[in-house]
C-alpha angles and dihedrals in degrees: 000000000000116000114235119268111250111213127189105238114233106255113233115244099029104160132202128249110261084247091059086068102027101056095048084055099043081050095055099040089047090054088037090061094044101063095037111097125159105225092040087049097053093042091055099039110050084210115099091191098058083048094059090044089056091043097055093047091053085052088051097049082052104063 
């Protein structure tokens, strides 16, 4: 007869490590940056102001 198997319960309110949440969002701002480009966004988008939105946010990651 098998004995019963003895599991730890979760605790509630466990919460994450600042880097669990820091290092998913720098990965996505960095590619993110890399594929935004401002001539390749306002060909794409026929919408110049969605370029220029893309284009000031790129000025402002740069800084």
């Amino acid at each position: 007869m098998p004995a019963p198997a003895h599991t730890r319960p979760h605790p509630a309110g466990t919460r994450l490590p600042w880097w669990a949440l820091a290092l998913p969002i720098l990965a996505f701002v960095a590619l993110l940056l890399l594929i935004m480009n401002p001539s390749d966004a306002h060909a794409a988008s026929g919408d110049p102001a969605l370029a220029q939105i893309l284009e000031r946010a790129r000025h402002l990651a740069e800084r």
